[in-house]
Each structure stands twice: as C-alpha cells, then as structure tokens.
C-alpha positions as CSV (number, residue, x, y, z in Angstrom):
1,X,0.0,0.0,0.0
2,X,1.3,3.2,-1.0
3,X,1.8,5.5,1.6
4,X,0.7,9.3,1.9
5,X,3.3,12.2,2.0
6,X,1.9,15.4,2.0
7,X,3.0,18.2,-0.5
8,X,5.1,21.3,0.1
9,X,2.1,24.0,-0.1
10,X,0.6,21.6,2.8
11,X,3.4,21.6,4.9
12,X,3.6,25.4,4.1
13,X,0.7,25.9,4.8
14,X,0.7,23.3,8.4
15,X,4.3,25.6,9.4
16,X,2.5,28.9,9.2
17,X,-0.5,27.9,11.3
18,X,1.8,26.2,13.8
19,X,3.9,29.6,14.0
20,X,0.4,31.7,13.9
21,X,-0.9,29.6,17.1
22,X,2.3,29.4,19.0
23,X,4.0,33.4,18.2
24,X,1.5,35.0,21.3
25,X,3.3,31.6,23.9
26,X,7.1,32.3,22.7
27,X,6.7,36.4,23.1
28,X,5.1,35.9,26.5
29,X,9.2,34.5,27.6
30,X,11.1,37.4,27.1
31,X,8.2,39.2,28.6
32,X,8.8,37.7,31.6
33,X,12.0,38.6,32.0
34,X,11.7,42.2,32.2
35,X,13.4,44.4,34.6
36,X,10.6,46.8,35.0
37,X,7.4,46.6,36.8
38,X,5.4,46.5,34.1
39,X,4.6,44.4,30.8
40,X,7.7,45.1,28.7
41,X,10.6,43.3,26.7
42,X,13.9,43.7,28.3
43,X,16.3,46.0,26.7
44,X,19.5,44.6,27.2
45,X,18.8,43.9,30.9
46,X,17.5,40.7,31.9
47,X,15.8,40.0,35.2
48,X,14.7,36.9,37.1
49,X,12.5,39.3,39.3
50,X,9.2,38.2,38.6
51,X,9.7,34.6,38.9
52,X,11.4,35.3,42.9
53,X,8.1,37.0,43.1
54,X,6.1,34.0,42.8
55,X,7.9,32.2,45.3
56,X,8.3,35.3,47.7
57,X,5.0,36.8,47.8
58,X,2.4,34.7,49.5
59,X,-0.7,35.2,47.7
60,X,1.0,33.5,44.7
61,X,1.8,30.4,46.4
62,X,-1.3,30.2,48.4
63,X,-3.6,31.0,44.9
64,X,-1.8,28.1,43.4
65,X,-2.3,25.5,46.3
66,X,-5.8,26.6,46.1
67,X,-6.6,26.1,42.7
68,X,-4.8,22.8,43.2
69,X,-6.9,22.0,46.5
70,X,-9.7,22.7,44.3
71,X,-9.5,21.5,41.1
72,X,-8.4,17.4,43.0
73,X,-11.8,18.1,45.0
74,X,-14.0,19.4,42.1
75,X,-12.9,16.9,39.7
76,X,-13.0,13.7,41.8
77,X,-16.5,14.3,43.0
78,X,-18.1,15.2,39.8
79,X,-16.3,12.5,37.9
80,X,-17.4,10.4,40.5
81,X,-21.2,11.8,40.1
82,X,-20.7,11.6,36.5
83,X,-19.9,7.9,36.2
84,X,-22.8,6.5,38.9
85,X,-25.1,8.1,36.8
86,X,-23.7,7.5,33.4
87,X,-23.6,3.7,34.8
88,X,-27.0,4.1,36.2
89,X,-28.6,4.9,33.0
90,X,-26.5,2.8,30.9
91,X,-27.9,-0.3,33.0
92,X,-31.7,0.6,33.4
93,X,-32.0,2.6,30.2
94,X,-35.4,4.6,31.6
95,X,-37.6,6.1,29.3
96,X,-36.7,9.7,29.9
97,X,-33.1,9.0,29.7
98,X,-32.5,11.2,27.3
99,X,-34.8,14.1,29.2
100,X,-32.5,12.7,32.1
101,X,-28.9,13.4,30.2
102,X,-30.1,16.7,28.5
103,X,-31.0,18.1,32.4
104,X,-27.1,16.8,33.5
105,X,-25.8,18.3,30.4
106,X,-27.3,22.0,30.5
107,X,-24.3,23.8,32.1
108,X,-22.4,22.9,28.7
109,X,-25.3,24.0,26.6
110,X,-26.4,27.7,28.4
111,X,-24.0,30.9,28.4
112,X,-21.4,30.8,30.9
113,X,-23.0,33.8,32.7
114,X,-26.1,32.7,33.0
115,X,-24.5,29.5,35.3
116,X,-22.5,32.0,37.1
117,X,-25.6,34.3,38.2
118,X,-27.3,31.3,39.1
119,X,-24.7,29.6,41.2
120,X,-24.2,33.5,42.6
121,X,-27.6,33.7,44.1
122,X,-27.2,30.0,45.3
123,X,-24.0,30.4,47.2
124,X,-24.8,33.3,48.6
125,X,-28.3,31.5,50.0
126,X,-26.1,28.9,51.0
127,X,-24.1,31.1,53.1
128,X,-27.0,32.5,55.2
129,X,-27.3,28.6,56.4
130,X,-23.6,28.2,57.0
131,X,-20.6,30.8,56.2
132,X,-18.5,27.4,55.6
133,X,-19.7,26.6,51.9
134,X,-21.1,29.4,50.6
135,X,-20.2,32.4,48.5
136,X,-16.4,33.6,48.3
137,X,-15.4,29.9,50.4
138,X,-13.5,27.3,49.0
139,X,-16.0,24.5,49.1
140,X,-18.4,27.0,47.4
141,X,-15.9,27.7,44.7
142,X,-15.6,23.8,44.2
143,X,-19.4,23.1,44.4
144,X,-19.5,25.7,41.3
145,X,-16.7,24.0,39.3
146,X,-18.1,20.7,40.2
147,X,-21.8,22.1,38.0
148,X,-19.5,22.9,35.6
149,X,-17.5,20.3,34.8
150,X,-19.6,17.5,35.7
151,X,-21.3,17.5,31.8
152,X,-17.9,16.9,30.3
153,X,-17.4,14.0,32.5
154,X,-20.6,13.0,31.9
155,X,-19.9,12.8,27.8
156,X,-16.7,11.1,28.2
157,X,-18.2,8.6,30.4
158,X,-20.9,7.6,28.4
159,X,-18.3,7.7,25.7
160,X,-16.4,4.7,27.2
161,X,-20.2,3.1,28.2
162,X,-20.5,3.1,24.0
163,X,-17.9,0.5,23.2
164,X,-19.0,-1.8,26.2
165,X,-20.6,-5.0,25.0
166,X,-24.0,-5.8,26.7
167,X,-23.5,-9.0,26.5
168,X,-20.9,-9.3,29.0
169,X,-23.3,-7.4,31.7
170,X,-26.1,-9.9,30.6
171,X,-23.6,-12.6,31.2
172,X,-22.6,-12.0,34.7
173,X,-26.4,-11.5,35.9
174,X,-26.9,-14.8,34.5
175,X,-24.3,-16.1,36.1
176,X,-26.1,-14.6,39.4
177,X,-23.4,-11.7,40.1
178,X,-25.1,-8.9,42.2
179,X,-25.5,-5.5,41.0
180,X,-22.2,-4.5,43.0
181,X,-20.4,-7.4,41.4
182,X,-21.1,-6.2,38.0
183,X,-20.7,-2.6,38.3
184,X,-17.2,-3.3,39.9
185,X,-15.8,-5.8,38.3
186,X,-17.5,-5.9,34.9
187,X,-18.2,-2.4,33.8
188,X,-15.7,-0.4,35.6
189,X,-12.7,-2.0,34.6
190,X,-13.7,-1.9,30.9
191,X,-14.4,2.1,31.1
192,X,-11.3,2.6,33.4
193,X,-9.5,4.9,30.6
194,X,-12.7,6.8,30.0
195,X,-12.7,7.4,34.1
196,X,-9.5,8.4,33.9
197,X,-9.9,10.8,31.0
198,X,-12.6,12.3,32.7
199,X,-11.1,13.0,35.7
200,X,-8.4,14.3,34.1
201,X,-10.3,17.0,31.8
202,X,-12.0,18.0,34.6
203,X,-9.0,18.7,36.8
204,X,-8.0,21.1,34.2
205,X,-11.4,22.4,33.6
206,X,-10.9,23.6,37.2
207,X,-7.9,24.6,37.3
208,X,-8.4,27.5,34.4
209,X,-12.3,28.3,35.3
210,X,-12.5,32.1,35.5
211,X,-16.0,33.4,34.4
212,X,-17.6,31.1,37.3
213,X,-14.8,32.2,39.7
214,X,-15.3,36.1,39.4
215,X,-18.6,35.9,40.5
216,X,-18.5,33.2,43.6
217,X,-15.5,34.7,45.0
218,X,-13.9,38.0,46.6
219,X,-11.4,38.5,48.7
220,X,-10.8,35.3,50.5
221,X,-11.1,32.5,47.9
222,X,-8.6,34.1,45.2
223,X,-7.6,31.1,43.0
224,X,-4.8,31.4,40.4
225,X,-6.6,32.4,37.2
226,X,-8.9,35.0,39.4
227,X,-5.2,36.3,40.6
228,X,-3.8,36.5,37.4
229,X,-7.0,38.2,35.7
230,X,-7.0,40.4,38.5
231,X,-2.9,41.9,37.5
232,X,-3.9,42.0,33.9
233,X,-6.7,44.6,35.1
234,X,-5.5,46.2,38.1
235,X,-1.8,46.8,37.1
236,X,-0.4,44.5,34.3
237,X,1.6,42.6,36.9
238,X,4.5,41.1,35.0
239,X,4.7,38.5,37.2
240,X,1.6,36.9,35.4
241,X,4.1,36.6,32.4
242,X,5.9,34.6,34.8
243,X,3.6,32.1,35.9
244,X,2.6,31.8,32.2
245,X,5.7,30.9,31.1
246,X,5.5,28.6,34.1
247,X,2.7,27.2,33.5
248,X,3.6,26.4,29.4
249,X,6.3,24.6,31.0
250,X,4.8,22.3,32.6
251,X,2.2,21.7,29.6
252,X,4.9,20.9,27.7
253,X,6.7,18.4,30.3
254,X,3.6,16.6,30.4
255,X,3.1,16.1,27.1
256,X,6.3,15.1,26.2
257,X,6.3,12.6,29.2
258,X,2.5,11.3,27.7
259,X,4.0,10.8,24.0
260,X,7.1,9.0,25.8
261,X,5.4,6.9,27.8
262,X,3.0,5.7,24.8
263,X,5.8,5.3,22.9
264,X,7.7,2.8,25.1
265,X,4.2,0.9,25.3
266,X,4.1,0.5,22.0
C-alpha cells in the first residue's frame, strides 16, 4: 500500500499555522524577564524578578495550592457523580433517559454567565445557612466547578459506556453476580480509561475556570486564574508573564512525558 506524504504548499501551509498559534506563547518568555514593573521586553537587561516573586509573595503560592486544593476536590466528585449516573442509566435505560442526560448536560449548553448568576444567588443562599460553603469559600468555589465540569465527565463517560458489550453485563447477571459485582468488576474496569480521562479534563477544567470564579469569590477565595486576571486589570503585573511561562512549561513536560510513555508501550 502506498503511503501518503503530503506536498510542500501543505506543509507550508501546516508551518505557518503552527507559527500563527504558537507566536502569542514564545513572546510571552522574554516578557517575563523584564526588569521593569510593568509588561515590557527587556532592553538589554535581563531579570529573574518576577519569577522570585512567585515564590516570595504569598498570595502566589497560596492561589496556586488553592486552585490545586480545588481542582483534585471538584474533579473527583463530579467525575465520581458523572460515572454513577452514566452507569446508572447505561444499566436501566429509563424512558426519559434522554430528558435525564439533556437536564445533567445544560451547564455545557447555556451561556457561561447565566451558570454564574445562578450559582451567585445559590452560594450566597447557602451562606446565610452556613458561612462554611457558601459564597467567596473554597468548598463554594468547588461546588461551582463541580456544576460545571460535571457535563464533560458525563460525555466522556458515556463515551467509554459506548464500546462496552451488553452481553458481557447480561452474562454476569446470568451467572447470578449482584449488582455490585457487576458494576465493579465488569463495567468499571472496561471504562477505566474513560474514568481516567474524565477526571483528568475536569481537573483542568478547574484549574483554568474564570467566568464562574469572578462571580462566587472575593477576597478570600482568590484562586490562580482570578489572581492573574486580576494583575492583567488592576496593574499588568509582570509577574503573570511569569507564571505563564511557568505554566507552558509544565504543559509541555507533560506532554512530552505522555507521548514517551505511549511510545515505550508500543
């Protein structure tokens, strides 16, 4: 079988987009390394600054822990919610089901501001019963994310559910195996990867959620990307170059261990 090589206009073509989409990520580096105290490139001076200011200041390191703190909490509970009732359905099938998965899946669907008013007025009802969870509180702030994220754990799911055979489910209840049995050790370990995808989308779903964020929190709460929205429109901190570049670090560390890793396995 012949195999495809693509053409020098499509590689042109593939090399240009590539620089188009990555241009804004390399000029945010040398940004960071400016002497000044605002958003400039360094002229001839070079300064490590505004990365010392990311490990000195506190609010930097507690905004990250938070985010961190939040995103584990937010994503394990609604992947959890998202795979009892993706299971849930997948076994009894109802005959709303769909009614059922078009309700779970509305936060994906409606504008992101509409979700953040409403989860606004709930918070802050919530925090006349107890200031613990409510508005501008880290369980509030992951009760939020958790609404939002949930629906994309919910697709990938049901996702994995797709390329399960029935007739391995129908086998182990005729064999007798309990409902417990078979969700454990029958389904489960056959949508494993989809679990894990899930969980892992919805980490970083949390992690970069802003327009919910700005309207459940304040002063106490102050997550990562609130911080670093809030010195692009106070002052045009430069240190939010710095955790960029950070931050595109690590993206790329990961993704190179990923492709790695798959590469040994094959």
């Amino acid at each position: 079988m012949a195999t495809y090589r693509p053409g020098w206009f499509a590689l042109t073509v593939v090399a240009l987009a590539t620089i188009f989409l990555f241009a804004p990520l390399v000029a945010v580096v040398p940004t960071s390394f400016t002497p000044n105290r605002y958003l400039s490139l360094p002229a001839g001076e070079w300064s490590l600054r505004h990365y010392r200011t990311l490990i000195e200041v506190p609010e930097w390191r507690q905004s990250v822990a938070l985010s961190l703190w939040i995103g584990l909490i937010s994503s394990v509970v609604a992947t959890t919610l998202a795979t009892l009732f993706a299971v849930g359905v997948w076994l009894v099938q109802p005959r709303f089901s769909a009614a059922l998965v078009g309700f779970v899946l509305l936060p994906m669907i409606v504008p992101p501001v509409v979700s953040a008013v409403t989860l606004y007025f709930l918070l802050t009802t919530l925090s006349g019963v107890s200031t613990a969870i409510g508005y501008d509180t880290w369980p509030g702030v992951a009760l939020a994310h958790v609404v939002m994220i949930a629906p994309f754990a919910v697709v990938l799911v049901f996702v994995a559910l797709a390329r399960v055979d029935r007739r391995i489910d129908m086998a182990a209840r005729g064999m007798g195996a309990p409902l417990r049995t078979r969700v454990l050790s029958v389904i489960l370990p056959n949508i494993r990867f989809g679990v894990l995808s899930a969980l892992f989308l919805t980490f970083v779903l949390s992690w970069e959620e802003i327009a919910v964020t700005l309207f459940v929190t304040s002063v106490n709460a102050i997550t990562l990307p609130r911080l670093v929205w809030t010195g692009l429109r106070d002052n045009v901190d430069p240190a939010v170059a710095a955790i960029s570049v950070v931050l595109i670090a690590v993206t790329v560390l990961v993704v190179a261990a990923v492709v790695v890793a798959q590469g040994r396995r094959r």
